[in-house]
N, C-alpha and C positions, 0 to 999 in steps of 0.2 A: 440386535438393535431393534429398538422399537418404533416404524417410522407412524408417525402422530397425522399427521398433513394426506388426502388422498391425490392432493396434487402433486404432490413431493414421490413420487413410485422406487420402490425399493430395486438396487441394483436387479438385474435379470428381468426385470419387469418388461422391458420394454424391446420382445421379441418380434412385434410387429413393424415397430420402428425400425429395428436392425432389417430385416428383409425387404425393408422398401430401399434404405439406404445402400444396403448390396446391389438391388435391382437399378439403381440410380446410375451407381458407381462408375467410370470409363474404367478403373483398372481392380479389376476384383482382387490382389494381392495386396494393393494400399490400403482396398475400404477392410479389411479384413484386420489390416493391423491396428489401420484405427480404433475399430470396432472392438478392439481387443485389450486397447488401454486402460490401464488403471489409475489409481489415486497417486501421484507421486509418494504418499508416507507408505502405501501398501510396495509401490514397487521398488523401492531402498530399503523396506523390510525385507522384501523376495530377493535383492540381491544380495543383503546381508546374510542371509540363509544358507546361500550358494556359498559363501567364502565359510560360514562357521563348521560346515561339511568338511570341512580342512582341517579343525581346529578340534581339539578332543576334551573341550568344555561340552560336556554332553547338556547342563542345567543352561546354559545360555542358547543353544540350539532349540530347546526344547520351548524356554520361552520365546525365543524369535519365530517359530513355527506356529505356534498359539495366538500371539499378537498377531501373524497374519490371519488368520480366522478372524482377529476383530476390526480389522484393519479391512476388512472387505467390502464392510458397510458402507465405504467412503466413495465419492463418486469419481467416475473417471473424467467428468467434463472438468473443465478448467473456468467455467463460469464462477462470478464471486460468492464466497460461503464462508462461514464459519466455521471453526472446530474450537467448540471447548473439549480440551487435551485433560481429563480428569485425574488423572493418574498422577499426571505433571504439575497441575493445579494451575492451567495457563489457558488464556484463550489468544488463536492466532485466527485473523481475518486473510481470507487466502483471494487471490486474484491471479491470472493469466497464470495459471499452474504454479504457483509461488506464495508463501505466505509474505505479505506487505505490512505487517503490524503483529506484534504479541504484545497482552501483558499479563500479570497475573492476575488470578482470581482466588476467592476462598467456594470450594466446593462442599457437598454433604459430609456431617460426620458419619465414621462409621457406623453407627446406629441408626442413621436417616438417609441414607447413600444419594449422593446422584443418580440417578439412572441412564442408562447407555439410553437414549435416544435420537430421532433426528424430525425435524420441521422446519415449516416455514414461518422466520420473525416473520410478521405483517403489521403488525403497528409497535409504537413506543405509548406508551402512558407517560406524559409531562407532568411533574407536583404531584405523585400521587400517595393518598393518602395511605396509612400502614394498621392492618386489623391486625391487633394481638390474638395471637395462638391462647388459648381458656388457662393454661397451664400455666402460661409466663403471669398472667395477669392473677393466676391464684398462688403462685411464689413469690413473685417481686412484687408486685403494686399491692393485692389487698391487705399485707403489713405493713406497709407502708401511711397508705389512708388512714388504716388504724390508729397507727401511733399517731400521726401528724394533722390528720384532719384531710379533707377530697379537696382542698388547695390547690395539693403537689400535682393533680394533676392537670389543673393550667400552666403550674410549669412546664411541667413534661409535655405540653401542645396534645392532652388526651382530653379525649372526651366520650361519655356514655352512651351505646345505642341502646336499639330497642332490640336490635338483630343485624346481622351483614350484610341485609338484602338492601338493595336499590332506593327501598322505600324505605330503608329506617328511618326511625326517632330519633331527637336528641333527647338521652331522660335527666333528669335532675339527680348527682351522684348520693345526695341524700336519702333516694328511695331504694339506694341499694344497701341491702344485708352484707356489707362487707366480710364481717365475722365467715357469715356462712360462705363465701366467696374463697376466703384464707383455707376454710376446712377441709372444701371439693364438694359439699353439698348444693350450692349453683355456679352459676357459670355468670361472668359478665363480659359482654359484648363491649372491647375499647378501641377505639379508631384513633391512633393519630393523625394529626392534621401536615399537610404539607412543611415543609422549612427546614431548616440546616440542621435540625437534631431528628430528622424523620428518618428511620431507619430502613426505608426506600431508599434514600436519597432523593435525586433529582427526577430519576426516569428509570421505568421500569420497560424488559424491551420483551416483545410478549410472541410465545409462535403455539398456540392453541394447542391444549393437550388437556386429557380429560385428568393428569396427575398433578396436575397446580404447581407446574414446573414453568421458570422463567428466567430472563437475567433481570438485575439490577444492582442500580447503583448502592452505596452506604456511606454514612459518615463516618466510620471506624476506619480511617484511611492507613492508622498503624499496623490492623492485621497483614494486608503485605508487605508488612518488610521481613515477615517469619517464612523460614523455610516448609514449616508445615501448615496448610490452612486448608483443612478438611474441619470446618467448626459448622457450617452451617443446618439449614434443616432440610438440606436434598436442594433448593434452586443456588443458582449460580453470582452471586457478589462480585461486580468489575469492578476494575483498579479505577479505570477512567471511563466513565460513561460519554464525557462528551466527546472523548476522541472517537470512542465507536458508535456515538449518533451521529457523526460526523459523517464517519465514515459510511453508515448506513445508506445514508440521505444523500451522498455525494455534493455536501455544500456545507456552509456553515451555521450550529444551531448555535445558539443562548440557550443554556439549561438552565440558568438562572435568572433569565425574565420574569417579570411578575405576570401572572395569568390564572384563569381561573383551576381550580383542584380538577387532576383526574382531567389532563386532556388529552383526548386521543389525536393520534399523529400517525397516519397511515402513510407506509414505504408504496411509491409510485410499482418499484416492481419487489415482491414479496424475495428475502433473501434466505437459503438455505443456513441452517444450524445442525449441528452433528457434533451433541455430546457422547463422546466416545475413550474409553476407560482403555488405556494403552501401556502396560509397564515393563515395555522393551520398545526403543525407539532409535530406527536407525539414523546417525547424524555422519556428515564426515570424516568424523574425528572417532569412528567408531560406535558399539553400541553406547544407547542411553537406558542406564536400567533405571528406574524408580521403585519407592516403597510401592507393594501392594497395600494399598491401604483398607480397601475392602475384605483383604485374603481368596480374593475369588480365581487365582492361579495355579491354586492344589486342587479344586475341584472342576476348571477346566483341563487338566494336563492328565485328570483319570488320578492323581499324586497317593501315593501312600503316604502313613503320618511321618513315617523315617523320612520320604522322602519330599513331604510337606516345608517338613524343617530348614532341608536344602536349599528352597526355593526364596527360603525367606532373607528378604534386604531391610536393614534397621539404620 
């Protein structure tokens, strides 16, 4: 796992802090065990472990021992955090050692993966505006303009910059070479504006990373009702944003207030995220296996191709 944040220190980090807390301690056998705790998803994997040692599914063993490897990245305080569960396509807000909230989410497609990382959310972005990716805007829209005229895109709440920087322009869609746009010989810079068809949504929730990874909201509220929702381009699509600005902020927001685009909204205290790629999950009721959807569990398990095939859940 890749943590993003340097205030955020990666499990083991924090050897100086353990030996003062020992030195602290009245009974060195309690702080010890404390000290020694882990994530609850990591130790319901560890004790699922222990019981599949029983069991002569050697391929479920094999993955439960694996997902502990990635399950380690998770912390053991019971301060409140997030986990997007990417495997699972879910994110659960966790509080006093317990997750308090799930919903689903649509994660990366295969070919643009999420990535296992962890940071700190620090602000939301409220109404924010949405920069089309060069590619979408030379598939879908410059045929579009073509055929129909640069109308369509004050339907569509788009409009032309000069570039994605701070200081852009707005240009007149006339001075653009649409053609050449259509062909992949330039490129044009289009922002949608805030509002119900902005494919942000409402709020974007942001915890700094130099891989332009985030969550946010969207208006395509049907993709989760699908079992599978690995479509996106690597950041993370919530079901319900205002529940989890809600819950961010511990009070109640309006995401639908009128206010100006692009407004930043700083969390009083910065909350832990930990997207983390899990496809064995120990629940009560036994293991939870999921699709690998990346395929990335024959090349953590060392897997031969015979033995690749095994591994594989459809």
């Amino acid at each position: 796992m890749l943590f993003v944040d340097a205030d955020l220190p990666m499990p083991g980090d924090h050897r100086g802090a353990y030996l003062s807390a020992l030195s602290r301690a009245p009974y060195l056998e309690d702080a010890l065990t404390d000290l020694r705790r882990m994530h609850p998803v990591y130790e319901a994997l560890r004790a699922e472990g222990l019981q599949q040692r029983k069991s002569q599914n050697v391929t479920i063993q094999r993955l439960v021992y694996a997902n502990l490897e990635r399950a380690r990245s998770l912390p053991p305080a019971e301060g409140r955090h997030v986990i997007v569960d990417v495997a699972a396509q879910v994110l659960e807000m966790w509080e006093g050692g317990a997750p308090v909230d799930r919903m689903p989410v649509v994660v990366g497609a295969p070919k643009q993966p999420t990535p296992t990382m962890a940071g700190l959310i620090r602000y939301m972005v409220l109404r924010p505006y949405w920069h089309m990716p060069h590619d979408l805007a030379a598939a879908r829209i410059a045929p579009v303009v073509i055929r129909d005229g640069a109308w369509v895109l004050a339907r569509r709440g788009l409009e032309v910059l000069s570039d994605f920087s701070s200081e852009a322009k707005v240009l007149d869609p006339g001075s653009i070479d649409w053609a050449a746009v259509g062909a992949g010989r330039e490129k044009v810079h289009l922002r949608q504006q805030p509002g119900p068809r902005n494919m942000m949504g409402a709020a974007k929730f942001i915890f700094p990373n130099d891989q332009g990874i985030y969550l946010h909201d969207t208006p395509m509220k049907g993709l989760f009702n699908a079992n599978y929702r690995a479509g996106s381009a690597g950041c993370v699509r919530v079901a319900d944003a205002a529940r989890l600005a809600n819950w961010l902020v511990g009070g109640e927001l309006d995401l639908m207030a009128p206010g100006d685009p692009e407004t930043i909204l700083s969390l009083t205290k910065p909350i832990p995220v930990y997207l983390i790629y899990l496809t064995v999950r120990a629940t009560p009721a036994g293991v939870d296996r999921r699709v690998d959807i990346y395929g990335r569990d024959p090349l953590l398990l060392g897997a031969s191709d015979d033995e690749a095939s095994g591994l594989k859940l459809t």
